[in-house]
N, C-alpha and C positions, 0 to 999 in steps of 0.2 A: 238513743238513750232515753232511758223514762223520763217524763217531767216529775221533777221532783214539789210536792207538795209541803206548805208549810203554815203555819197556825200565827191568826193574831189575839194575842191575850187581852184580855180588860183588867185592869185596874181602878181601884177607885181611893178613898184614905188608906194611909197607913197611920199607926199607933204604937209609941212603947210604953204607954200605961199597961198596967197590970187586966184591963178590963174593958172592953169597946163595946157595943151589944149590937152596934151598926150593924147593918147583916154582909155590907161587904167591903168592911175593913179587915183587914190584913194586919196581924203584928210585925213592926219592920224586920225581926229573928225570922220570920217565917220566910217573908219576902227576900231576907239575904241570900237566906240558903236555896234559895230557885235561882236569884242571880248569879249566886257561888257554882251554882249547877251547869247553867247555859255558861258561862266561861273558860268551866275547865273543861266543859266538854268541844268547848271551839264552836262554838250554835253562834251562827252570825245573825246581829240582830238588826233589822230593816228599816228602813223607814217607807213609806207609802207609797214613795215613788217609785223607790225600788220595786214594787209590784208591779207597775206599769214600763219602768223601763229595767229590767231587771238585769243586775252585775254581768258583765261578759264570763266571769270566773264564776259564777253563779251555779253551772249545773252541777247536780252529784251531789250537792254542799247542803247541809243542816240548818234553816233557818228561822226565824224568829220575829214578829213585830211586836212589841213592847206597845200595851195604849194605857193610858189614863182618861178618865172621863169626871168630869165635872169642874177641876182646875181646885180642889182642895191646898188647903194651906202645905200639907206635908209632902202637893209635890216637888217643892222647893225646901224644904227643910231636913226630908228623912230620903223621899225618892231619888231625888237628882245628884245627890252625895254618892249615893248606895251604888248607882247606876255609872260613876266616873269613877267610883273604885275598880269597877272589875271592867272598866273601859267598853260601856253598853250606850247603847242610846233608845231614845223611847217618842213616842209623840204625846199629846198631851191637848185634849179636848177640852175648852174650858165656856163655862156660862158666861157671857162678858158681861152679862148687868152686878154678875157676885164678883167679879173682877174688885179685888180692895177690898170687899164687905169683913167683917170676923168672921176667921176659918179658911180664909180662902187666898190665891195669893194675890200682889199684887201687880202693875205693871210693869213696874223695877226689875222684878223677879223673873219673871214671864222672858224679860229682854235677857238677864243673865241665863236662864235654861236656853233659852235661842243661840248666845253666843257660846254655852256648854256644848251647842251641836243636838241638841232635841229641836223636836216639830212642835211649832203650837198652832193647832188648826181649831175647827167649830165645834161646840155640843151645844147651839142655837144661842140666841139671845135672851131667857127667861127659864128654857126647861121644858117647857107644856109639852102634852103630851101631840106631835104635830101631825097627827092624821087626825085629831080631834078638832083644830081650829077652819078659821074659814080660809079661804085665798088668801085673803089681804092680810090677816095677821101671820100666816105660813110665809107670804114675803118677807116679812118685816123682821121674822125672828131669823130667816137665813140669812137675807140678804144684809141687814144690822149684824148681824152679828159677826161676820165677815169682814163688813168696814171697820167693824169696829177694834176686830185686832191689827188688822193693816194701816189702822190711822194710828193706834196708840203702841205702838213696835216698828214704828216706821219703815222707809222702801224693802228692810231685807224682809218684813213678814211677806208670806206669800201664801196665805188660805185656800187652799184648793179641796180640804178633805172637811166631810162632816161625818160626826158621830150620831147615831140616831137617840134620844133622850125616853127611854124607858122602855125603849125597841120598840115604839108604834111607830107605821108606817107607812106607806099606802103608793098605789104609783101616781098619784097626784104629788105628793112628796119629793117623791125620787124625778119626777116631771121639774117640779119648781127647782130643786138643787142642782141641775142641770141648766137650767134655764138662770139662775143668776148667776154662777157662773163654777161651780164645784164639778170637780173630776172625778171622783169617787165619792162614797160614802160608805158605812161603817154601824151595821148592826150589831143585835145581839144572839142575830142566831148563830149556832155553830156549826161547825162547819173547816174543813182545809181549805187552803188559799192555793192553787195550781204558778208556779211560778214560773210562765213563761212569757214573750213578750203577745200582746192578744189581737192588741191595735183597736184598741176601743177606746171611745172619746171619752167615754163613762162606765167606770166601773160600781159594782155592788158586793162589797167583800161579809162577807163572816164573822167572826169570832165568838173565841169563849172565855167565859164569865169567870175567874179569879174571886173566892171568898174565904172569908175563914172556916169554914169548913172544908174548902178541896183540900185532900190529901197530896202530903210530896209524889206518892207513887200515881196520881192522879195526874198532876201538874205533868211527871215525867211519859205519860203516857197518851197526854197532847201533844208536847214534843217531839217525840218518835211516832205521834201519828197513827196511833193502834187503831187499829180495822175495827175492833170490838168496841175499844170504848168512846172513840170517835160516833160509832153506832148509836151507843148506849144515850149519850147528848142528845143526839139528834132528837130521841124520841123522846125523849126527857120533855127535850123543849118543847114540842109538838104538844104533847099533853098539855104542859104550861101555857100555851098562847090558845088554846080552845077556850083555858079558864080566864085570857085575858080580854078573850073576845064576846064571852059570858057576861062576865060581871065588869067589865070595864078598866082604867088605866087605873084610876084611885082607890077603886073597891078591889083588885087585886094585890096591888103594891102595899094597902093597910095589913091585909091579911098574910102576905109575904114575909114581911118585915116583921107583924106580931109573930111569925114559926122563927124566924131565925133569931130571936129575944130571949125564945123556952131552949134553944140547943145551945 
């Protein structure tokens, strides 16, 4: 039987104001109607482990991993509601130093999505961009940031996964994340997820990028995995990170963010 292959999504805020300009906020109507999708369509949604040890009933089956990155206030307020309506679950990468700050959620919360059955793993300690800093501060944001959800979520947290924080990354990175003690990690490039069992200590997964401008027929056509526009990402991205490796983490993200301001 084929391995069947399968997509992990990014999320970042959601919003039901009238107006967001964030470039990857999502109005929560839009976000319903994808989770309204994957439900009635029977798309089982994963969590990360399942990647590595993956469901015995697993092959053949339509599947899905749910991420959020950055630990936004609305993923407790709009996402995690949304997500146990239509009986989904999701994981949920958060900056532990915005942990509490305005906007963001905090540790109460974090323990209630844990006991809803979401994942709360890494998207570092601060955010830098971390093939930019030195050794010693590339420990400090992995290895902090990891204690730091396991001290404050106590014995059930169990951090094993990191998200990379503006998809810079380097194998000095993927060295150190291994080395304190994370089993996979979690970029931004795209890409299908092969869902069999691999037997790797250390995994490097994929995904793609959720904003307000993907289209539903977009969305659905990561889901089913299209040959074509699976393609089409790919190269998308490709171009994108030449210009990230041009002009840098700051001077591409300013001028990112000014394009998706004008649409």
């Amino acid at each position: 039987m084929k391995t069947p292959k399968i997509p992990i999504l990014i999320y970042h805020a959601l919003f039901d104001q009238d107006q967001n300009k964030e470039k990857y906020a999502i109005h929560k109507d839009a976000f319903e109607v994808q989770m309204r999708y994957i439900y009635e369509n029977g798309i089982a949604t994963l969590l990360l482990d399942d990647l590595r040890e993956p469901p015995q009933n697993s092959n053949g089956k339509r599947g899905v991993v749910i991420t959020f990155d950055d630990g936004n206030a609305s993923d407790y307020t709009i996402a995690t509601p949304l997500l146990k309506k239509y009986g989904l679950k999701a994981v949920f990468f958060v900056i532990v130093s915005r942990v509490g700050q305005k906007g963001y959620v905090n540790w109460d919360q974090l323990a209630k999505m844990q006991s809803d059955g979401m994942s709360i793993q890494s998207h570092s300690l601060t955010h830098p961009y971390l093939s930019e800093i030195s050794p010693d501060a590339l420990y400090l944001e992995l290895h902090g940031s990891k204690e730091g959800i396991e001290k404050n979520l106590s014995a059930s947290a169990d951090v094993r996964f990191l998200a990379i924080p503006g998809g810079f990354f380097s194998t000095d990175v993927l060295r150190m994340a291994e080395e304190v003690g994370y089993c996979g990690v979690c970029t931004s490039v795209p890409g299908m997820i092969p869902l069999d069992k691999t037997g790797k200590t250390f995994n490097l997964w994929n995904r793609f990028t959720m904003t307000r401008v993907t289209s539903f027929s977009s969305f659905t056509a990561i889901l089913h995995g299209s040959t074509g526009y699976v393609a089409f990402c790919e190269a998308e991205y490709f171009l994108k990170n030449i210009a990230k490796r041009l002009l840098g983490g700051k001077v591409y993200h300013a001028i990112w963010s000014q394009f998706f301001k004008n649409r």
